[in-house]
ZAMARGU-4260 file (C-alpha; in steps of 0.2 Angstrom, whole numbers, plus 5000, padded with zeros to 4 digits):
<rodrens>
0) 5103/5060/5371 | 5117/5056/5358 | 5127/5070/5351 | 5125/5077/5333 | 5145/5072/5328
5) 5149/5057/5335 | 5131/5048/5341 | 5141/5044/5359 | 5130/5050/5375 | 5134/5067/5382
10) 5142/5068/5397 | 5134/5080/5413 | 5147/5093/5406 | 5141/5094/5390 | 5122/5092/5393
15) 5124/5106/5407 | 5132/5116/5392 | 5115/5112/5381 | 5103/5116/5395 | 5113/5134/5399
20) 5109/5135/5377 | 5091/5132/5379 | 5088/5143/5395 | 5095/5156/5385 | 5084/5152/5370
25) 5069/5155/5383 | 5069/5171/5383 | 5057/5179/5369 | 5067/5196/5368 | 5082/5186/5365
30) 5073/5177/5353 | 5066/5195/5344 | 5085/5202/5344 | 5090/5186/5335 | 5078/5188/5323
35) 5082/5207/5320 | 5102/5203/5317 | 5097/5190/5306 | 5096/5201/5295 | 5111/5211/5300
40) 5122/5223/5311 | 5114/5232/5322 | 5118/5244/5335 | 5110/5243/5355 | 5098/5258/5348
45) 5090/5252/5332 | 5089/5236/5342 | 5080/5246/5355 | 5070/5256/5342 | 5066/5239/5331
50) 5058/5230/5347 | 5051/5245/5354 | 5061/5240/5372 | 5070/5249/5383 | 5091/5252/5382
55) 5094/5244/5400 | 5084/5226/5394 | 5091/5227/5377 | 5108/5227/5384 | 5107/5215/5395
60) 5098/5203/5385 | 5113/5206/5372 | 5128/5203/5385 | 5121/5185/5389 | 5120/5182/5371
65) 5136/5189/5368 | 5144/5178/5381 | 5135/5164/5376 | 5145/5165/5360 | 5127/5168/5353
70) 5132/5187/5345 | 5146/5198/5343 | 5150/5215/5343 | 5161/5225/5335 | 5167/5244/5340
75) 5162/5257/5324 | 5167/5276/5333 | 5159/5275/5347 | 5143/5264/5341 | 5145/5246/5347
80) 5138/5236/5332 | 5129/5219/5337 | 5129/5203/5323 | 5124/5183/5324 | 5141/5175/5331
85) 5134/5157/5327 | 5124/5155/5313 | 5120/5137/5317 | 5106/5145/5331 | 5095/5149/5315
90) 5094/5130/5312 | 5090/5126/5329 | 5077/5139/5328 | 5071/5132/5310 | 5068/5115/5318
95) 5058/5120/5330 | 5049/5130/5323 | 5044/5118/5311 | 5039/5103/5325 | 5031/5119/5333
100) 5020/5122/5316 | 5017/5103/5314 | 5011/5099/5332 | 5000/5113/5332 | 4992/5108/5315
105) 4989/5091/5321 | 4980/5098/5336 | 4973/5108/5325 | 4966/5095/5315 | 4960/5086/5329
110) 4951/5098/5337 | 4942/5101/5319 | 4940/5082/5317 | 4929/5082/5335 | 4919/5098/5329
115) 4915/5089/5313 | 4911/5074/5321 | 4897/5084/5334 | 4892/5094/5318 | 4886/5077/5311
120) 4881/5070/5329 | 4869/5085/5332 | 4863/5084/5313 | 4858/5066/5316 | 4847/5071/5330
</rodrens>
């Protein structure tokens, strides 16, 4: 595995670092919050109220993306505001989607091409 900028291997540091991002990314919720500040600042309870959850997981979800460098937050009164802290996650997330969307089409496609091919087998019998 080479790195995006200069196309040397990673070391164990820097691919430990990588993994520790993708572990992070496994987590659907964390995944739905990302999506949700996407499209802005929100606070811990229009998070909780957007992904019908429950304050305690919301806010634990957020502090392992907040110190992952994932989100920040910011202090408004006595409202903690939550926004995308690295904006480069959302290509990350664009990529695989797209390989996500493309695999599954051409297993998709497969899986039509053998029920048209014992449509036409059963046909000839």
């Amino acid at each position: 595995m080479k790195t995006a900028t200069d196309g040397l291997p990673m070391n164990g540091a820097m691919l430990e670092l990588v993994a520790r991002r993708f572990r992070i990314l496994g987590e659907p919720c964390r995944l739905r919050i990302l999506q949700q500040l996407e499209r802005g600042e929100h606070s811990v309870g229009a998070l909780v109220e957007a992904l019908d959850g429950n304050q305690p997981n919301i806010s634990r979800h957020l502090q392992v993306l907040y110190e992952a460098g994932l989100v920040g937050r910011r202090r408004d009164g006595t409202s903690v505001l939550y926004a995308i802290g690295d904006p480069f996650i959302f290509k990350l997330c664009d990529l695989v989607c797209r390989s996500t969307r493309q695999r599954t089409q051409r297993s998709l496609d497969e899986l039509q091409g053998v029920s048209s091919l014992r449509s036409a087998q059963r046909s000839r019998r």
